[in-house]
C-alpha positions as CSV (number, residue, x, y, z in Angstrom):
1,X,-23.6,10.2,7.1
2,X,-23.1,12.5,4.2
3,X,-20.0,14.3,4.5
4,X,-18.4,16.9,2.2
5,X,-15.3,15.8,0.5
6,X,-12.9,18.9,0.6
7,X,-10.0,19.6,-1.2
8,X,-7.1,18.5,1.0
9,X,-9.1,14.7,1.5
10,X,-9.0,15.2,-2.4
11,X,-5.5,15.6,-2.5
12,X,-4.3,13.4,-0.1
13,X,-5.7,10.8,-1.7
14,X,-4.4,11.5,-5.1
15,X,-1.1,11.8,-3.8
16,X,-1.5,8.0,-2.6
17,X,-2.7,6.8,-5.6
18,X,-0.1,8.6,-7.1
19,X,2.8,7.1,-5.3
20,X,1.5,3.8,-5.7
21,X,1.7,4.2,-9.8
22,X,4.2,6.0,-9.6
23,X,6.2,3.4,-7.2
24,X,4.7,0.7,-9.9
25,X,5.8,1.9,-13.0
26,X,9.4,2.9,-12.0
27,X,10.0,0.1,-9.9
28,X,10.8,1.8,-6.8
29,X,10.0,-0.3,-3.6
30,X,10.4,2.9,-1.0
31,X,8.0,4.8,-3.4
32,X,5.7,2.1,-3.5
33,X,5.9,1.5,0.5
34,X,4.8,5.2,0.9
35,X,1.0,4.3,-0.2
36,X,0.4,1.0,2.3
37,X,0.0,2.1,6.2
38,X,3.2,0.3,7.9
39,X,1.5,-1.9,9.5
40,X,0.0,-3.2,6.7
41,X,0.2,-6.9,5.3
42,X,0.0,-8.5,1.9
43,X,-2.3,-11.9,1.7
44,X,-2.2,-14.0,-0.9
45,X,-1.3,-17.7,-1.8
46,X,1.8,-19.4,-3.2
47,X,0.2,-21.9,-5.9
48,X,-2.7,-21.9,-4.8
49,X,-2.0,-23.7,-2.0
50,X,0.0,-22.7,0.5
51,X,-1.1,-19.2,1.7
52,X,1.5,-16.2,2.4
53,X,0.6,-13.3,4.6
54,X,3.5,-10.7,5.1
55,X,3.8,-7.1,6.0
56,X,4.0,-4.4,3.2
57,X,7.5,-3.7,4.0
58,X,8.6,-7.5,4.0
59,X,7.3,-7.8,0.6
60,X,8.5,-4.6,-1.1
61,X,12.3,-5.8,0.6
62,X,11.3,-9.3,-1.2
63,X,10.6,-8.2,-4.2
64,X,13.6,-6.1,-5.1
65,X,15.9,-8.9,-3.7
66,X,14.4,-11.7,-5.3
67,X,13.0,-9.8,-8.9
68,X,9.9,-11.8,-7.6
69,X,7.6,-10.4,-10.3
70,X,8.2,-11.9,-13.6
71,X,7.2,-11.7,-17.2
72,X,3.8,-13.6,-16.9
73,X,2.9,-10.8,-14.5
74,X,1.2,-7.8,-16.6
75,X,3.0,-5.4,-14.7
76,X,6.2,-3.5,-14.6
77,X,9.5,-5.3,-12.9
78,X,10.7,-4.1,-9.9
79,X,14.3,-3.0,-10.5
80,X,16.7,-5.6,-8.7
């Protein structure tokens, strides 16, 4: 199963990566949304005990309406 990486995988790649940083660092929900398939979904838990599951697009609209990620979060804000 040894496939050749080519140039386009190569770059198609690095232009998801890049819009996920890109997306983090500024802020910007739509550039952010661009790197996760549509259909994708966010799992993760609300204090540990009550779990959360939503879709990519959900959470992006969440977090710019709600400023859900705060100061105790070692990432950029998302502008609200």
């Amino acid at each position: 199963m040894s496939q050749r990486t080519n140039e386009a995988d190569i770059a198609a790649v690095t232009e998801v990566v890049r819009a996920y940083y890109d997306g983090m660092i500024d802020g910007d929900a739509a550039k952010l949304g661009t790197a996760f398939h549509p259909r994708a979904s966010i799992v993760g838990n609300e204090g540990g005990t009550k779990p959360v599951i939503e879709t990519v697009p959900v959470a992006l609209r969440a977090a710019t309406t709600r400023c859900l990620i705060g100061p105790d979060i070692d990432i950029p804000p998302v502008k609200c």
